[in-house]
C-alpha positions as CSV (number, residue, x, y, z in Angstrom):
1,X,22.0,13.1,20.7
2,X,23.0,13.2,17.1
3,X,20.9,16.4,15.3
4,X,20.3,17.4,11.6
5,X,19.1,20.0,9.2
6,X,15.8,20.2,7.7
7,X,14.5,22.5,5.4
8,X,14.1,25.6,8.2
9,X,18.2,25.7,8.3
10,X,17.7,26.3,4.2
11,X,18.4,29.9,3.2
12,X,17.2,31.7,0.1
13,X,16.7,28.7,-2.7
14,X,15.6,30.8,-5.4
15,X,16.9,29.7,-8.7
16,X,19.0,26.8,-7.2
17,X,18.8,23.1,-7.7
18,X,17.3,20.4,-5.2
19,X,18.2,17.3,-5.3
20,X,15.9,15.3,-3.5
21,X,15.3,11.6,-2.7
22,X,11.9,10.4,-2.0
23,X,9.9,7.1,-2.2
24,X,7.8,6.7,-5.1
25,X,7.5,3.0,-5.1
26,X,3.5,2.9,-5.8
27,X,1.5,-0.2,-5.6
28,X,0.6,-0.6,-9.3
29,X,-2.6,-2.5,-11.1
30,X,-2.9,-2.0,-15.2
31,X,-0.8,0.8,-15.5
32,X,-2.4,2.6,-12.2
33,X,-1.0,3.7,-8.8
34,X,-3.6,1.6,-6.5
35,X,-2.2,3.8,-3.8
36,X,-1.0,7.6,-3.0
37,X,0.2,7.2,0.4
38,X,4.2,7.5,-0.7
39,X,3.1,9.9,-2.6
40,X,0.9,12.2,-0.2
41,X,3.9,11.7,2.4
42,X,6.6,13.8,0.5
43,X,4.3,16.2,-1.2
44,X,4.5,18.9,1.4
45,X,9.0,18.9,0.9
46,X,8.5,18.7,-2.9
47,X,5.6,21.9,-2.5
48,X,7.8,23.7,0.1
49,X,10.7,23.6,-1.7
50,X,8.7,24.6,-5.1
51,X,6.9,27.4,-3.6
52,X,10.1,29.0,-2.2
53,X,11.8,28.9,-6.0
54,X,13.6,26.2,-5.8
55,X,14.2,23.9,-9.3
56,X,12.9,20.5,-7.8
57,X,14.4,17.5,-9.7
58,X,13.2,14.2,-8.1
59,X,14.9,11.2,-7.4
60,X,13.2,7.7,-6.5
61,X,13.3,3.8,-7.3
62,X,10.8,1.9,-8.8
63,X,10.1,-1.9,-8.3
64,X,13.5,-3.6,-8.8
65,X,15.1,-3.5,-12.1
66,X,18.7,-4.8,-11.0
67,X,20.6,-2.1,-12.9
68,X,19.1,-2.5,-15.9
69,X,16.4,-0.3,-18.0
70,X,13.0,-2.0,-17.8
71,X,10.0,0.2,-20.0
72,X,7.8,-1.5,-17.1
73,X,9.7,0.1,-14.0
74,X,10.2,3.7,-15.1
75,X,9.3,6.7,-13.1
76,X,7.5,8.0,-16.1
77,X,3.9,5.4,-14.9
78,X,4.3,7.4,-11.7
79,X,4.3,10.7,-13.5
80,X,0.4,11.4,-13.9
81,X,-0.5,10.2,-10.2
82,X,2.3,12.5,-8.6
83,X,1.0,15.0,-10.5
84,X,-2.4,15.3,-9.3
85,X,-1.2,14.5,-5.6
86,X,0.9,17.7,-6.0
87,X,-1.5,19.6,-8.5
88,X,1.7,20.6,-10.9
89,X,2.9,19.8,-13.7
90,X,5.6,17.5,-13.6
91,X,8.6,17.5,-16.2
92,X,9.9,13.6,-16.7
93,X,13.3,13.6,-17.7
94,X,14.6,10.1,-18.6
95,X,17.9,10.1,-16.6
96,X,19.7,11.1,-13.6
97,X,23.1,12.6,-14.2
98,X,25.1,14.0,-17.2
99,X,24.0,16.1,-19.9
100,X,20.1,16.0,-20.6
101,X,19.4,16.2,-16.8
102,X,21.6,19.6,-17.1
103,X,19.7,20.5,-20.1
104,X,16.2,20.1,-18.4
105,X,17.6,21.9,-15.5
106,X,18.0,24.9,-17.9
107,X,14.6,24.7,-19.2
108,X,13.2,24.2,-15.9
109,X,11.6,27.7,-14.4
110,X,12.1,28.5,-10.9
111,X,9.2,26.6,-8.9
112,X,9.3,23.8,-11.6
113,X,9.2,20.3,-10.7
114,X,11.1,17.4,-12.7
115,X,11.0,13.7,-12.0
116,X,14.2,11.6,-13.3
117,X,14.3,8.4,-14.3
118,X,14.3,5.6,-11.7
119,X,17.5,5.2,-10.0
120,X,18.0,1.7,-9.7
121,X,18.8,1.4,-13.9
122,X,21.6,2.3,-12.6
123,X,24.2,-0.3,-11.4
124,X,26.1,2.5,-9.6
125,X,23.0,3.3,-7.2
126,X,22.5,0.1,-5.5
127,X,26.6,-0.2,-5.4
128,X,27.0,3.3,-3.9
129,X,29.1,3.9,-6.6
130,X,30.6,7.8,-5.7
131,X,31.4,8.5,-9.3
132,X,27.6,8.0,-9.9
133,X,26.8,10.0,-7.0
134,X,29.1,12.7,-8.5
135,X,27.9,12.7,-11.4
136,X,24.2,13.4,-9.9
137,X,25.8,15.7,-7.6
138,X,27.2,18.0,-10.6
139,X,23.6,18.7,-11.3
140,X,22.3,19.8,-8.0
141,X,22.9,22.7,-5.6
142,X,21.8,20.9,-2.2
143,X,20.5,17.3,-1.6
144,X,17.4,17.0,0.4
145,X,16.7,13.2,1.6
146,X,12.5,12.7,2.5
147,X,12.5,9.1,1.8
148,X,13.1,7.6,5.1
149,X,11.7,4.2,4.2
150,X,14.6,3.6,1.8
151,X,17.7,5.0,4.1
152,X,18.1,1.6,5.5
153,X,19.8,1.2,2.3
154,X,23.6,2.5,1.5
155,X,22.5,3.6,-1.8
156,X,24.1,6.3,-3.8
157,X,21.0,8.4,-3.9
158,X,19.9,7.5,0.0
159,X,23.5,7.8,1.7
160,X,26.7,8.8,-1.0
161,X,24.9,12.3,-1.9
162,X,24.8,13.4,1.7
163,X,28.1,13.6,1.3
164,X,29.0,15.6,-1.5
165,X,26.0,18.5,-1.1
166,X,24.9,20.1,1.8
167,X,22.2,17.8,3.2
168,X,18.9,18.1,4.7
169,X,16.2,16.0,5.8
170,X,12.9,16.9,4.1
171,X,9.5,17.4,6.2
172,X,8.5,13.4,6.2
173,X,12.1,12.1,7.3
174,X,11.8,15.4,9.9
175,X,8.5,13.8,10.8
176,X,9.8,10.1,11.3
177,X,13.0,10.9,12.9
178,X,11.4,12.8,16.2
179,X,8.9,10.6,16.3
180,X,11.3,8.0,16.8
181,X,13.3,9.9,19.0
182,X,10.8,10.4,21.1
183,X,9.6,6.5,21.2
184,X,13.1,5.1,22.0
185,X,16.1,8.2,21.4
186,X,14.9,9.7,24.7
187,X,11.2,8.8,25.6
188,X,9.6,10.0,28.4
189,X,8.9,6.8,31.1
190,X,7.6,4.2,31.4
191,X,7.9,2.6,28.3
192,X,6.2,-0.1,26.6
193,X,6.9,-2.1,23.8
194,X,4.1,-4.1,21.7
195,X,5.9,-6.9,19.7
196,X,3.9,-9.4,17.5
197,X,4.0,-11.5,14.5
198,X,4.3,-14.9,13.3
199,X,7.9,-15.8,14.0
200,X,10.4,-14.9,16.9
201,X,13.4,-15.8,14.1
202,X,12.6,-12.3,12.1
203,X,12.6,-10.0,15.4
204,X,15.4,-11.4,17.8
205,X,17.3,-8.9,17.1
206,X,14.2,-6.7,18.0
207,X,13.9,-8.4,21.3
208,X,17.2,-8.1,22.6
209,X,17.3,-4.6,21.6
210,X,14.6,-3.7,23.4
211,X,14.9,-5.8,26.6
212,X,17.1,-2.9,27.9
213,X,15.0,0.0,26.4
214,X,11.2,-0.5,27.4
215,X,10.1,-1.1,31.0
216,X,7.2,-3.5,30.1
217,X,7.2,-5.7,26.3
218,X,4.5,-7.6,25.4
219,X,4.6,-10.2,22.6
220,X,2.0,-11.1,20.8
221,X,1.1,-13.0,17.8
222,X,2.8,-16.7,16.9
223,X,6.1,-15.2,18.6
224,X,4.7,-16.1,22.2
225,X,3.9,-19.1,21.5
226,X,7.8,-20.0,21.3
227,X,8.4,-18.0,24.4
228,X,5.4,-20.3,26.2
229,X,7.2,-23.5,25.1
230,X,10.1,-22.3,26.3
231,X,8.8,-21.9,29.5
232,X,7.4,-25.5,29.4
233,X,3.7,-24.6,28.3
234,X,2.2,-27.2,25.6
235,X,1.2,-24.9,22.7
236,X,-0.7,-27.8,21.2
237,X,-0.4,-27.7,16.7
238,X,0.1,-23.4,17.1
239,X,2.7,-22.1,15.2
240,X,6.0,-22.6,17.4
241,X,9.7,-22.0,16.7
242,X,10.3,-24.8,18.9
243,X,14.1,-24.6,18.0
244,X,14.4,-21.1,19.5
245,X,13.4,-21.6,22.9
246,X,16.9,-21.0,23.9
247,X,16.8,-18.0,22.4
248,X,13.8,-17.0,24.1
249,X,14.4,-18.0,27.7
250,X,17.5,-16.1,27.2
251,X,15.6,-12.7,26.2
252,X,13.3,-13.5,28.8
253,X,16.4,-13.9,31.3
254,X,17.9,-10.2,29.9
255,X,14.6,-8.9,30.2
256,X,14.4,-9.8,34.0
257,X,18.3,-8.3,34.7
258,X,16.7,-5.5,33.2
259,X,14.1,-4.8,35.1
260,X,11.9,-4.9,32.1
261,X,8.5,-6.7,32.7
262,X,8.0,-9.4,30.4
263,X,4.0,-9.6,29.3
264,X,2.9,-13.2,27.7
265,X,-0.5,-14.1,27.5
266,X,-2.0,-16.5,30.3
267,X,-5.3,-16.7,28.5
268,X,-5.7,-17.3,24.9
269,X,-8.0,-17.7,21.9
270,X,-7.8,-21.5,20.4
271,X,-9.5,-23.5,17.8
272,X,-9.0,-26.9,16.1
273,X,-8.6,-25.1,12.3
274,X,-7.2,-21.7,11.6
275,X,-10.8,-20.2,9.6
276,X,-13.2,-17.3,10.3
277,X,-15.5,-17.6,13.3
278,X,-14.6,-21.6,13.2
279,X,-17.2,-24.1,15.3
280,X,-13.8,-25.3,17.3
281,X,-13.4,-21.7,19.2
282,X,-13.1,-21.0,22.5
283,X,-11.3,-19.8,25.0
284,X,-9.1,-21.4,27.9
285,X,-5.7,-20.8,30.1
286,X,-2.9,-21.5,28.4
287,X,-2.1,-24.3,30.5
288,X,-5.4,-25.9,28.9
289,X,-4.3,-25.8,25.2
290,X,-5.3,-29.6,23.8
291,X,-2.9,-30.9,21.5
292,X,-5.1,-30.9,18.4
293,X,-5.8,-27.1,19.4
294,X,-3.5,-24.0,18.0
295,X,-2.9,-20.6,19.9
296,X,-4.6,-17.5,17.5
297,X,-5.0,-14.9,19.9
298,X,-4.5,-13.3,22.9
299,X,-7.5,-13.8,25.2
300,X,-9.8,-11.0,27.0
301,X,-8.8,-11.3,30.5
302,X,-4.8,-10.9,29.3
303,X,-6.1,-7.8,27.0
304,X,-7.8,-6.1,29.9
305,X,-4.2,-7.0,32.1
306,X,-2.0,-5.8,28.9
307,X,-4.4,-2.5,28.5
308,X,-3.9,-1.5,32.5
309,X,-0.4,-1.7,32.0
310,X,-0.3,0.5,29.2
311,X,-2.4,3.1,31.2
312,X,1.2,3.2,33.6
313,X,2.8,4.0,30.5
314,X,3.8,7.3,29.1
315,X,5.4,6.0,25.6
316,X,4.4,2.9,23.3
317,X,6.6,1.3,20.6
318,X,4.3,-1.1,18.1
319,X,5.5,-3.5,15.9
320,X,3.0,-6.2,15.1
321,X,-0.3,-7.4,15.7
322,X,-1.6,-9.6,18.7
323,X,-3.1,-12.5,16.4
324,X,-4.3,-13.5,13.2
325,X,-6.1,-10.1,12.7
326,X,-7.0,-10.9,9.1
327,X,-9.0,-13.7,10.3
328,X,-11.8,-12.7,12.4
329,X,-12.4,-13.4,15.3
330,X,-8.9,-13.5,16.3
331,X,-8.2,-9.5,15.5
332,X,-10.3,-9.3,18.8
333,X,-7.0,-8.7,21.2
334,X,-5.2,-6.5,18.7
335,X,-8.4,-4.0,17.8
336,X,-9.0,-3.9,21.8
337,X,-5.3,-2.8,23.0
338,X,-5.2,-0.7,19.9
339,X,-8.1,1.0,20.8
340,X,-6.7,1.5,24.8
341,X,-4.0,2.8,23.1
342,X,-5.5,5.3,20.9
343,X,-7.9,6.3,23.7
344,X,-4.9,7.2,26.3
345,X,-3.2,9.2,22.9
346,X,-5.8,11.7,23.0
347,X,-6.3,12.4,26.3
348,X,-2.7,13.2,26.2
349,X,-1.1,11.1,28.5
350,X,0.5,8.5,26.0
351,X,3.2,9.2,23.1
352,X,2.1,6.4,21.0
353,X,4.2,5.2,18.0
354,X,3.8,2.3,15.4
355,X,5.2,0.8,12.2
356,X,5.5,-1.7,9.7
357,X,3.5,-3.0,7.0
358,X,0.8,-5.4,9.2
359,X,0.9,-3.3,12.2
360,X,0.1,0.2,9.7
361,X,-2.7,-2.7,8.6
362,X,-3.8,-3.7,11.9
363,X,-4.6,0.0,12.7
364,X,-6.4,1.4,10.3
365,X,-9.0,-2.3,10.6
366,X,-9.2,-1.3,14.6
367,X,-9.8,2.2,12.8
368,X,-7.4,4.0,15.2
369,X,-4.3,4.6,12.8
370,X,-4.8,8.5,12.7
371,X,-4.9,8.5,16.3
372,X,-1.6,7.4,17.1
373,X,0.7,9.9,17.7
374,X,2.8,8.7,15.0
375,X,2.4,5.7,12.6
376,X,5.2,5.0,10.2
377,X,4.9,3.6,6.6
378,X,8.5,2.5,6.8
379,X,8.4,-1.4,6.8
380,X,12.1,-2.5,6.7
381,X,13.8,0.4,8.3
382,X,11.1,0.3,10.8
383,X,12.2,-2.7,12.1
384,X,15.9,-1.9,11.5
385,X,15.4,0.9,14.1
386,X,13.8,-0.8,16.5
387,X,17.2,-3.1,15.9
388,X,19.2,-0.5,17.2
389,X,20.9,-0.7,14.1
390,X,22.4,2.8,12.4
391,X,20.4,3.6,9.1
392,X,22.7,4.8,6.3
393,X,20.7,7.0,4.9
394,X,20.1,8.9,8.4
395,X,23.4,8.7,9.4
396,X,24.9,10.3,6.7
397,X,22.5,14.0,7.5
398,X,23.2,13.9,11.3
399,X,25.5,16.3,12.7
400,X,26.7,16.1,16.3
């Protein structure tokens, strides 16, 4: 298995230049970061490194400017918040590479912090330009990459510095990459896989990845209603890919020369219109669905099934919720298996590991995010891993 440095393999760092990468892409409302999460996540690298002398110049994106300089999308809006998530003061310097960025480094005092000027101005980051890398480089002494929801990208600043400093990964890429080595990289068995959602056509690749990983996946969410009509089940008006259910008796084939156990619900949640606590609700086999009816969750008996399996289970991959959890009462199936979930966690006998944006969601309204053994922020390279698919950004610190 592929290793890589973190900040323990740093030596002294005194005086020296760190270049690192980070995600700083805040939620925004009238000139405010609505939330600190990104923020909170890389604090302990940029304090670590700080604290031990290091000149810390910070480099992000911010919305997407296209390579072009927009007042609206610098890194200077974000200055204040990081600022009192770190509890420094934080230098803005409105570039990334050539002469005033060396100039601020001289001014800059051991244990100083700087933030530079949002990467993506720059045509040359999104292209992975390597003169624009260089020229970034030329500034730095090593390059420290904690910004693991953005190394799904080939971006000069995510993936072409790696290459010409030595590279690290900071505490949250640390975090995220053996958490993830531990879910699929080499898990401890059984394994099970949670996989929900609205559409089968965004997680195929996610499916057949995992068909040959996990001993037990469960779908969820308008995703099993495709794999129910493809196993000749009338799903009634619920969302259905109907035009994928070759697809999906083909992963369900693979999953059986697997050996991997296949789990789609057998009793569901239905109602005539998709609204909160509608009068049309109630429960039935799936074989019962009416036609006027649509599929919006996973029913109890199922949930009870889907949580005894996971009690077999030593590690849990989870990407996606069950049903319409926004809508109540059809978070019902996703708050109860979360819940199993999180109760098997702490008594230690499940590594439990989740991501993307509705599943991070889904969590913290079943109120069991924090305890999960690991929940990742990361939305597209979260699902890129669970791909199987090499992440640029990772690749490029890993060292046989």
């Amino acid at each position: 298995m592929a290793t890589f440095r973190t900040l323990d393999d740093l030596g002294d760092v005194n005086g020296k230049v760190a270049l690192v990468r980070v995600d700083l892409n805040l939620p925004m409302s009238d000139g405010r970061a609505t939330d600190l999460t990104r923020a909170r996540a890389v604090a302990p690298t940029i304090l670590e490194l700080a604290d031990a002398g290091a000149k810390v110049l910070l480099l992000a994106h911010f919305g997407r400017p296209k390579g072009e300089r927009h007042s609206t999308l610098s890194t200077s809006l974000i200055q204040g918040a990081l600022g009192g998530v770190l509890g420094r003061e934080i230098m803005f310097i409105p570039e990334v590479a050539g002469p005033v960025v060396a100039q601020s480094v001289g001014i800059l005092r051991p244990g100083d912090i700087g933030l530079l000027e949002n990467t993506r101005f720059w045509p040359g980051e999104e292209k992975n330009d390597r003169e624009f890398a260089q020229a970034i480089a030329d500034n730095g002494d090593f390059y420290v990459n904690d910004a693991f929801s953005a190394s799904h990208r080939a971006h000069a600043t995510t993936e072409g510095l790696a290459h010409l400093l030595p590279a690290y990964a900071g505490r949250a890429m640390q975090a995220e990459l053996e958490a993830l080595g531990k879910a699929l990289g080499s898990p401890e068995k059984p394994v099970a896989a949670v996989v929900g959602g609205a559409k089968v056509s965004t997680k195929l690749a996610v499916l057949e990845h995992l068909v040959s990983r996990v001993d037990h996946l469960i779908i969820g969410g308008g995703m099993a209603n495709t794999f129910l009509a493809a196993r000749g089940i009338d799903v009634g008006k619920s969302l259905c890919e109907h035009d994928l259910a070759a697809k999906a008796e083909a992963i369900l084939e693979a999953a059986d020369a697997a050996g991997c156990t296949v789990h789609l619900p057998y009793d569901v949640v239905v109602a005539k219109e998709f609204a909160a606590n509608p009068p049309s609700l109630r429960i039935c086999n799936v074989h019962e669905v009416a036609p006027d009816e649509m599929i919006l969750d996973v029913g109890p008996q199922a949930v009870e099934a889907l949580g005894d399996a996971l009690k077999t289970c030593r590690t849990l991959v989870w990407n996606g919720p069950l049903g319409a959890f926004e809508t109540p009462p059809f978070d019902a199936a996703t708050v109860s298996l979360a819940k199993t979930a999180a109760a098997l966690t702490r008594e230690g006998s499940l590594i439990s590991v989740a991501g993307g944006g509705d599943t991070v969601a889904a969590l913290n309204h079943a109120g069991v995010a924090e305890q999960f053994t690991y929940v990742s922020t990361a939305g597209g390279a979260f699902l890129e891993w669970m791909e199987g698919r090499d992440l640029p950004g990772v690749a490029a610190l890993e060292r046989a």
